[in-house]
N, CA, C and O of each residue as an XYZ file, in Angstrom:
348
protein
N       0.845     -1.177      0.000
C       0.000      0.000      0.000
C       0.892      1.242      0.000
O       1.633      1.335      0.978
N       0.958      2.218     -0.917
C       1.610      3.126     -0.996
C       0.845      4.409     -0.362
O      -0.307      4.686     -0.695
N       1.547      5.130      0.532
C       1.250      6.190      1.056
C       1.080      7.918      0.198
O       2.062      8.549     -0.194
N      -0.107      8.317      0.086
C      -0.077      9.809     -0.333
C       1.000     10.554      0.040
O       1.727     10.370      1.016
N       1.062     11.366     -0.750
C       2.139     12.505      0.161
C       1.278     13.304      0.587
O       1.543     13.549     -0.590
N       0.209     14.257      1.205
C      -0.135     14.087      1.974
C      -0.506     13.620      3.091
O      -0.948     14.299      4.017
N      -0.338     12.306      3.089
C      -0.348     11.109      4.313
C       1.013     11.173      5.098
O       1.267     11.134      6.302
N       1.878     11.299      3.855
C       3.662     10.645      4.401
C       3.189     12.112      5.107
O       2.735     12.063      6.251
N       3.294     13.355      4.447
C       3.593     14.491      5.030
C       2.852     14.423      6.978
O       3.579     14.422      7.972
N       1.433     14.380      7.003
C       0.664     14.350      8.069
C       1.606     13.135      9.067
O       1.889     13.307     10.252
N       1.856     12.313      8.510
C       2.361     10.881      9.329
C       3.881     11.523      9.552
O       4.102     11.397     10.757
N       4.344     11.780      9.294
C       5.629     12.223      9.592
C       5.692     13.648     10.458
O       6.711     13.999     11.052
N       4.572     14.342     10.444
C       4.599     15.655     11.225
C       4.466     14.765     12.318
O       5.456     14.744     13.050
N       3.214     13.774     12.750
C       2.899     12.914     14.298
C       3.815     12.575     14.387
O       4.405     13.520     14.910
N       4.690     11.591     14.208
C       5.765     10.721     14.229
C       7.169     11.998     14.949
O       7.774     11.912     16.018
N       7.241     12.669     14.266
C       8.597     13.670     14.994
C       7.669     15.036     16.132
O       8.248     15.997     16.639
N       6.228     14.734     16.274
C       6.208     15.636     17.174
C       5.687     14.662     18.784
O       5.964     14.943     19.950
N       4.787     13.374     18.189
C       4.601     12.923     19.255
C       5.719     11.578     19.801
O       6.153     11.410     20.941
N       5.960     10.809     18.668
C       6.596      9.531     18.843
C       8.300      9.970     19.209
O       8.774      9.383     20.182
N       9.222     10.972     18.467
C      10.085     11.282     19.086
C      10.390     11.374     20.185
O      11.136     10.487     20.598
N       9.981     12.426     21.122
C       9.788     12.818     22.452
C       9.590     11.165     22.928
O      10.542     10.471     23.283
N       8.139     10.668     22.862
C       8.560      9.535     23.769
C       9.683      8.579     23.541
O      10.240      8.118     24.537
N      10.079      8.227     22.361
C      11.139      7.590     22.275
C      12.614      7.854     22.582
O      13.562      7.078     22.458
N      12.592      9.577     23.164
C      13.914     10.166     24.095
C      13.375      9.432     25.382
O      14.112      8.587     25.890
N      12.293      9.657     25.880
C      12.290      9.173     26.953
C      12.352      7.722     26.993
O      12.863      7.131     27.944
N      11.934      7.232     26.161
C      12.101      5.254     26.652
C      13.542      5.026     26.247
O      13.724      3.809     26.251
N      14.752      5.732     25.866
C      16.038      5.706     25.420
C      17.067      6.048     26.554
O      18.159      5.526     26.775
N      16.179      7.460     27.470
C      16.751      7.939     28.677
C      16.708      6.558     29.658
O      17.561      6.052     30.387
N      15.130      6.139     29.289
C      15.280      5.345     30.380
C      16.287      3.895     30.537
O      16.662      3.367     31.583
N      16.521      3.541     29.338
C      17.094      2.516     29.032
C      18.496      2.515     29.371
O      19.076      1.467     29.652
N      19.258      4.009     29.354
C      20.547      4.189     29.711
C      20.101      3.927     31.542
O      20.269      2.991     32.324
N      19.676      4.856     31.613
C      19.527      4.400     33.529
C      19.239      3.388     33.791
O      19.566      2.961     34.899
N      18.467      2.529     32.844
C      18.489      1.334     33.763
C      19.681      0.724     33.386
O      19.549     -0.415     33.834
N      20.933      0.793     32.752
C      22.279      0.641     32.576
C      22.676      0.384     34.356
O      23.344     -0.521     34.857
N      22.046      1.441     34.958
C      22.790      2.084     36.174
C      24.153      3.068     35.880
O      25.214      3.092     36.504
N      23.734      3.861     34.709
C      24.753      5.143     34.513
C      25.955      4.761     34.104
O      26.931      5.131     34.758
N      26.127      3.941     32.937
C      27.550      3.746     32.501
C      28.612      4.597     32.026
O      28.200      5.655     31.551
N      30.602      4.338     32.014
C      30.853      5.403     31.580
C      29.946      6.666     30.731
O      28.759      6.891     30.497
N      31.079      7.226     30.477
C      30.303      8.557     29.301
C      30.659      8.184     28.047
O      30.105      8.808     27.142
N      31.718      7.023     27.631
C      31.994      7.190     26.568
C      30.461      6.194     26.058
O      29.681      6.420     25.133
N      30.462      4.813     27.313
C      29.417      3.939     26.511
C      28.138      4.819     26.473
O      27.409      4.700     25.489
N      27.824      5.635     27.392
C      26.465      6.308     27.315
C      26.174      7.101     25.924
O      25.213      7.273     25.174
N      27.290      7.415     25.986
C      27.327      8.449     24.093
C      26.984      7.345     23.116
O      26.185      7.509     22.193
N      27.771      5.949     23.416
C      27.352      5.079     22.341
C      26.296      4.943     22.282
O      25.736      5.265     21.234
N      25.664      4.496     23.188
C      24.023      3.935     23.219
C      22.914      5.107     22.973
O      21.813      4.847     22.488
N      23.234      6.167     23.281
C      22.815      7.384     22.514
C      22.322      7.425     20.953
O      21.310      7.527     20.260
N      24.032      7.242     20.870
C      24.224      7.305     19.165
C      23.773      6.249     18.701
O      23.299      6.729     17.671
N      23.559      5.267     18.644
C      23.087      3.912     18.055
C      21.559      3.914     18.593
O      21.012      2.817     18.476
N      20.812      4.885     19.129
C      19.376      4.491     19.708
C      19.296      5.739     18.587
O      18.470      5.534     17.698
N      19.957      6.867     18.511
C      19.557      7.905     17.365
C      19.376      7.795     16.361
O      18.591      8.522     15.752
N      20.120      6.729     15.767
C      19.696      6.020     14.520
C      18.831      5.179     14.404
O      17.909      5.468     13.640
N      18.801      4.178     14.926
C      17.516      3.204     15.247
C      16.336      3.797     14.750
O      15.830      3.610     13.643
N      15.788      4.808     16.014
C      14.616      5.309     15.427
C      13.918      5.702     14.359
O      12.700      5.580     14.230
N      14.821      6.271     13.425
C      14.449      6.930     12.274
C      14.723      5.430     11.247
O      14.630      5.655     10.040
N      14.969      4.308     11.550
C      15.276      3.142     10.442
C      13.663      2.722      9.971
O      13.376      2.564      8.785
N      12.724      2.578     11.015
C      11.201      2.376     10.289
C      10.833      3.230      9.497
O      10.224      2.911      8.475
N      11.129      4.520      9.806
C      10.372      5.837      8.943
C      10.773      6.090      7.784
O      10.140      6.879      7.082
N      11.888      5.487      7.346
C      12.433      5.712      6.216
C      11.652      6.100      5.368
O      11.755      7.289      5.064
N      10.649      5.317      4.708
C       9.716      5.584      3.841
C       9.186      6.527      4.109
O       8.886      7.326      3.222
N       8.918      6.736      5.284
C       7.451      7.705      5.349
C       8.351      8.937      5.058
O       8.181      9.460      3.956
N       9.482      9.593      6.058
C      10.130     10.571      5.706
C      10.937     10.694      4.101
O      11.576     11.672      3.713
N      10.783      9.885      3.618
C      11.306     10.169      1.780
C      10.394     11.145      1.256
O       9.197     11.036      0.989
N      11.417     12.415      1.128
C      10.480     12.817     -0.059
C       9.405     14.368      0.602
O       9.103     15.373     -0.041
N       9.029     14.004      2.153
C       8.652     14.955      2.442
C       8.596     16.421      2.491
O       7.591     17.081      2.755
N      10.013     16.966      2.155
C      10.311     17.897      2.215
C      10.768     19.032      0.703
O      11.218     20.171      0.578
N      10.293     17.811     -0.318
C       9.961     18.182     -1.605
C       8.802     18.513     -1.829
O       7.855     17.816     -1.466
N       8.655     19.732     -2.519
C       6.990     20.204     -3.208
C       6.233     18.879     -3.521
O       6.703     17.747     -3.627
N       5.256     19.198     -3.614
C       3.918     18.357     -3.498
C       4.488     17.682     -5.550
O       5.061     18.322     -6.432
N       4.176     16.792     -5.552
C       4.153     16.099     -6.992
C       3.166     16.129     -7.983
O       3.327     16.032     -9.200
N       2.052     16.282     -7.302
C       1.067     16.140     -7.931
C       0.377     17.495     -7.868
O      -0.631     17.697     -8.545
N       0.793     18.244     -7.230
C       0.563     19.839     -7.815
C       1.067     20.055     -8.564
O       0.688     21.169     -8.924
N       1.995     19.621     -9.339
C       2.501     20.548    -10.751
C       1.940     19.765    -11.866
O       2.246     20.122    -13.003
N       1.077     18.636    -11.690
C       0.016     18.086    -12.667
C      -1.136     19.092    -12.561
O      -1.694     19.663    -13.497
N      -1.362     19.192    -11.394
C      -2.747     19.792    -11.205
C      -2.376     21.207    -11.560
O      -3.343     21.901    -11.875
N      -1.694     21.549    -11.572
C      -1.633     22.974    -11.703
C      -1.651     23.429    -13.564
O      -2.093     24.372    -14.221
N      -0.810     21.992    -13.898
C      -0.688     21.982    -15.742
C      -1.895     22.005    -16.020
O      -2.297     22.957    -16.689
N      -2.954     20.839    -15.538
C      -4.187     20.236    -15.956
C      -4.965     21.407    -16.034
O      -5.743     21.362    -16.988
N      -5.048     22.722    -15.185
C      -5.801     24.226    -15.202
C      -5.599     24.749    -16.358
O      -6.554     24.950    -17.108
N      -3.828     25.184    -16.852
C      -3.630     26.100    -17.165
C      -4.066     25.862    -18.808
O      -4.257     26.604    -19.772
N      -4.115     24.209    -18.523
C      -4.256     23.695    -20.061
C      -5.963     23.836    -20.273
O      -6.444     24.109    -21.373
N      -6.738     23.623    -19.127
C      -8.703     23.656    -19.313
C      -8.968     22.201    -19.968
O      -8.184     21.254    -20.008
N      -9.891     22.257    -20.320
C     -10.760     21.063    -20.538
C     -10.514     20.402    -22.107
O     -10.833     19.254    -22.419
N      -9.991     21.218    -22.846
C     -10.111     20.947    -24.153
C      -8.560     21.065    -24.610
O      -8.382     21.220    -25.818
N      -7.372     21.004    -23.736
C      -6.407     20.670    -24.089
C      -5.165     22.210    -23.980
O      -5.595     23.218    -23.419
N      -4.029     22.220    -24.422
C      -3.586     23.775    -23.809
C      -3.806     24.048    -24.981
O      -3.975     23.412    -26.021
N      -3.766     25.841    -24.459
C      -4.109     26.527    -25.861
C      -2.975     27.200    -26.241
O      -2.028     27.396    -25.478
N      -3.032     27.611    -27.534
C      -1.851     28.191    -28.225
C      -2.026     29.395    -29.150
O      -1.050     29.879    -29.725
């Protein structure tokens, strides 16, 4: 099932405003329950949980931040009217 871009766009605004945030926190928590390891391993597990997250979204975040695709059809399909472009 392929996603609209409108969809990716909407699904990807939720995803980095609500699912981020909690996933700092279930990441925080995961280092503490370490029981506070060095700083160098804490940076690791940081860095390797920072990536993680964003590995499902891949798809959804492709592409988002390019103009809409199907507005520059829709926008041709006007300028051209019903009976084809004119000249």
């Amino acid at each position: 099932m392929a996603l609209g871009y409108r969809t990716r766009k909407r699904l990807s605004l939720l995803i980095l405003l609500v699912g981020l945030p909690l996933y700092i926190v279930v990441a925080v928590s995961v280092v503490n329950a370490l029981d506070r390891p060095p700083m160098w391993a804490e940076l690791l597990v940081y860095v390797v949980l920072g990536f993680l997250w964003a590995l499902p979204f891949k798809i959804v975040f492709r592409g988002v931040a390019q103009p809409d695709p199907n507005a520059a059809t829709t926008e041709t399909k006007k300028a051209e009217g019903p009976k084809g472009p004119s000249a």
